[in-house]
C-alpha positions in Angstrom: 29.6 18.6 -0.5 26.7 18.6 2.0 26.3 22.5 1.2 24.8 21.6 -2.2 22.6 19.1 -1.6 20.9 21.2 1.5 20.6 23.4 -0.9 19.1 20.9 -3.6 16.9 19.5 -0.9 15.6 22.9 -0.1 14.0 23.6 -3.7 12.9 20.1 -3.7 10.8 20.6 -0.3 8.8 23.1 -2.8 8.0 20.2 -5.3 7.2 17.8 -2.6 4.6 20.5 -1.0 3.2 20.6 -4.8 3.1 16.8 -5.0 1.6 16.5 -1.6 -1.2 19.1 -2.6 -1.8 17.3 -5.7 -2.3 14.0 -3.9 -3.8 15.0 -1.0 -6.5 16.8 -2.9 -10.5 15.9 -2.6 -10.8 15.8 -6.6 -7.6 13.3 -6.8 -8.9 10.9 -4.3 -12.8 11.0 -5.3 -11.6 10.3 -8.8 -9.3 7.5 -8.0 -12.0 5.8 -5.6 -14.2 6.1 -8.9 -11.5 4.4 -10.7 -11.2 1.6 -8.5 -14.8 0.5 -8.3 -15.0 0.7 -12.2 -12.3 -1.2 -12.0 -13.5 -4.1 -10.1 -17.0 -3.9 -12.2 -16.2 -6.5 -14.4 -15.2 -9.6 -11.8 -18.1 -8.6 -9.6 -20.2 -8.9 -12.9 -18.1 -12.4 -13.6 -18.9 -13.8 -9.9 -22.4 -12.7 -10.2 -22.8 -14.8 -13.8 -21.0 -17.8 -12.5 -23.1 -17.6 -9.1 -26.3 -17.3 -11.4 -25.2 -20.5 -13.6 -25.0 -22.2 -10.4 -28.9 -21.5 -9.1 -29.9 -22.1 -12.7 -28.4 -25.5 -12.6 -29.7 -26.2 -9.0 -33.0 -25.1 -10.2 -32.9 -26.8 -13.5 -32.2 -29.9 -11.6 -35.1 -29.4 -9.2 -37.6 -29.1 -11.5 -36.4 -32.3 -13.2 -36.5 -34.2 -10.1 -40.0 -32.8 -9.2 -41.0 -34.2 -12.7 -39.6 -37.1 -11.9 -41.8 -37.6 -8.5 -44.7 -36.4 -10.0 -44.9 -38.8 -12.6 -44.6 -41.6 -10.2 -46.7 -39.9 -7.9 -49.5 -40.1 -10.4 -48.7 -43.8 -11.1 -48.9 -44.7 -7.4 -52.3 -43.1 -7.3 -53.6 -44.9 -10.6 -52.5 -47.8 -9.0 -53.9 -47.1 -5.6 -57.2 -46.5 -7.3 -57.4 -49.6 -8.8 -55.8 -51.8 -6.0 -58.4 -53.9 -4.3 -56.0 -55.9 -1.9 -55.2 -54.0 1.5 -51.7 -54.5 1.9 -51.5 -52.9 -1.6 -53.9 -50.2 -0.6 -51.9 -48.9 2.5 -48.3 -49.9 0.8 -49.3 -47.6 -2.2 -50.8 -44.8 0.2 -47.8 -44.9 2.1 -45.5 -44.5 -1.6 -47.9 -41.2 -2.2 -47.3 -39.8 0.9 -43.7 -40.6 1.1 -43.7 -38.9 -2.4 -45.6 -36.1 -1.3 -43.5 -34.9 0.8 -40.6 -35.1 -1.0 -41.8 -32.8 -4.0 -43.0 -30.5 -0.9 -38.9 -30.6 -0.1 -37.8 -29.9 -3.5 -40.5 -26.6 -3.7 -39.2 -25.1 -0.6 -35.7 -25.7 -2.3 -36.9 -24.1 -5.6 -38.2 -21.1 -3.2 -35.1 -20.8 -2.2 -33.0 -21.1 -5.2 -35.5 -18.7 -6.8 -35.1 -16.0 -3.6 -31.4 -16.6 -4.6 -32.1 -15.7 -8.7 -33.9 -12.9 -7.0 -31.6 -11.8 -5.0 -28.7 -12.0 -8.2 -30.7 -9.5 -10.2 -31.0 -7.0 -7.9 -26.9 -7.2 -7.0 -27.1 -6.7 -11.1 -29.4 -3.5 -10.7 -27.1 -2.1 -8.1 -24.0 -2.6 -9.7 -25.3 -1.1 -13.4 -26.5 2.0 -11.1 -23.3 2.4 -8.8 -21.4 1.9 -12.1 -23.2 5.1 -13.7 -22.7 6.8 -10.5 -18.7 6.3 -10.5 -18.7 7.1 -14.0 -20.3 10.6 -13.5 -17.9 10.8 -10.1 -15.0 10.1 -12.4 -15.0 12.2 -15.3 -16.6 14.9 -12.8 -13.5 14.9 -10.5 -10.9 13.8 -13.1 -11.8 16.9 -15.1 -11.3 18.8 -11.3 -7.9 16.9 -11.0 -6.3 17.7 -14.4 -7.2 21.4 -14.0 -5.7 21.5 -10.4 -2.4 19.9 -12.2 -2.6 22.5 -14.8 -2.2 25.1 -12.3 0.7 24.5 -10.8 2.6 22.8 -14.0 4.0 26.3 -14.6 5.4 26.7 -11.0 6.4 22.6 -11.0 8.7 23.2 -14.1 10.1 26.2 -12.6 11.2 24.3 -9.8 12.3 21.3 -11.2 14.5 23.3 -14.4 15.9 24.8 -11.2 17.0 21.3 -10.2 18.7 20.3 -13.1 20.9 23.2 -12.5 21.4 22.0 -8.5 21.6 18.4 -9.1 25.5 19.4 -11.2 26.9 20.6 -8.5 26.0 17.6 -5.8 28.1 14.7 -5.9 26.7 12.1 -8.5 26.8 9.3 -5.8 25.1 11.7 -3.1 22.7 12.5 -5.7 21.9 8.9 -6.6 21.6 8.2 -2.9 18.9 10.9 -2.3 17.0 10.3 -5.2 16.7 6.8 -4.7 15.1 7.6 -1.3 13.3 10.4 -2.4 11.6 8.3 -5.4 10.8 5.7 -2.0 8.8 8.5 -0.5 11.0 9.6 2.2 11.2 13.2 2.8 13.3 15.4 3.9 16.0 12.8 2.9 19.0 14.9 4.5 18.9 15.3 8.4 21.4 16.8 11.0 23.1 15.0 13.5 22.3 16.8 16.7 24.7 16.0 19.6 25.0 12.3 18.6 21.5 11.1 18.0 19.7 11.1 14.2 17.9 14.4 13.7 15.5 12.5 12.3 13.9 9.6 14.5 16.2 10.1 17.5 18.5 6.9 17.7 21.8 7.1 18.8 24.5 7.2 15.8 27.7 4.3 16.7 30.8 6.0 17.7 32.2 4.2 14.5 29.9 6.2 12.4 30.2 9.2 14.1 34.0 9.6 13.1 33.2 8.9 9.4 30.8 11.9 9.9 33.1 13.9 11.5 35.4 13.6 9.0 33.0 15.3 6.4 31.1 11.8 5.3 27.4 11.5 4.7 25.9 8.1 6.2 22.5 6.7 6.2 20.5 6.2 9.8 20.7 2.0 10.6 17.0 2.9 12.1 15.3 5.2 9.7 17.4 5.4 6.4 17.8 9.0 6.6 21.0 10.6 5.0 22.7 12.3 8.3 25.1 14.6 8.3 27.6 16.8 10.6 27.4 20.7 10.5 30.7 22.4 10.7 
């Protein structure tokens, strides 16, 4: 029983190299870093817009309440320059300064809101030029990619037709066991017990499960999930 599926795990190790090639390769991951920034374009782009709607509000409102001051900055003065008493004289020059320093407040807050806008449309440049670059970086290294797959489709139907042909004569159950943690990345799946300690991450195997294994059975490690077995 364990015979075959050694054997079926032993053609399989030459698809995993293939699929670790494939993965592992420079072309694979530039093109899939690409991906993910192209990807993430658009919300930058939507955080940027709702950022902007926010400085253009805060700006809007500003320059409204600058208006505002400045209009009654210009009545205080019209007053002032008609006012004859002295109390009013220094209560309206005290208004005008009082005023005056407020609008002075609300331009450095405009400067800043502005810088802000500034700042926005730059962020904009950047992203429409690092979106062009990963663009180029894509098609580039995808075109690299699929030509790397092409290469080795030949050998990876080879191997996997060969298989088929394995996988009939492995027990069904077995078979479902290993491809279940074969599909979860694990590889090799199938490991030796060696003395009484998994061949695979070293932890000791219970006595209990070491006479199910003696008795021909094929158990999975409690530490690593490896499929152990017993050779004869």
């Amino acid at each position: 029983m364990i015979e075959e599926l050694l054997k079926y795990q032993e053609v399989d190790a030459k698809l995993r190299k293939i699929e670790v090639e494939l993965a592992g390769s420079e072309a694979r991951k530039k093109a899939a870093s690409a991906k993910k920034y192209i990807d993430g374009v658009e919300e930058n782009v939507n955080k940027l817009n709702a950022r902007a709607e926010e400085l253009t509000h805060a700006y809007d409102e500003i320059a409204a309440e600058q208006e505002r001051l400045s209009e009654q900055k210009a009545e205080f003065k019209s007053a002032f320059e008609h006012a004859e008493d002295e109390k009013a004289i220094t209560y309206l020059l005290k208004k005008v300064e009082d005023l005056e320093t407020k609008i002075k407040r609300l331009v450095s807050q405009a400067n800043k809101v502005l810088s802000g806008m500034q700042g926005i449309i730059k962020e904009y440049a950047t992203i429409k030029s690092t979106t062009k670059a990963a663009q180029a970086q894509l098609a580039e290294n995808g075109k690299k990619y699929n030509e790397l797959k092409q290469s080795k489709q030949a050998e990876k139907d080879e191997i996997e037709k060969e298989l088929k042909k394995l996988e009939k004569e492995v027990d069904p159950v077995l078979m479902e066991k290993y491809k279940k943690k074969r599909n979860g990345k694990i590889f090799p799946v199938v490991y030796e017990i060696r003395g009484n300690v998994c061949g695979a991450c070293n932890m000791e195997v219970p006595m209990s499960v070491m006479t199910r294994v003696k008795n021909g059975a094929v158990v999975e490690c409690d530490n690593c999930g490896k499929l152990l077995y017993l050779k004869k």
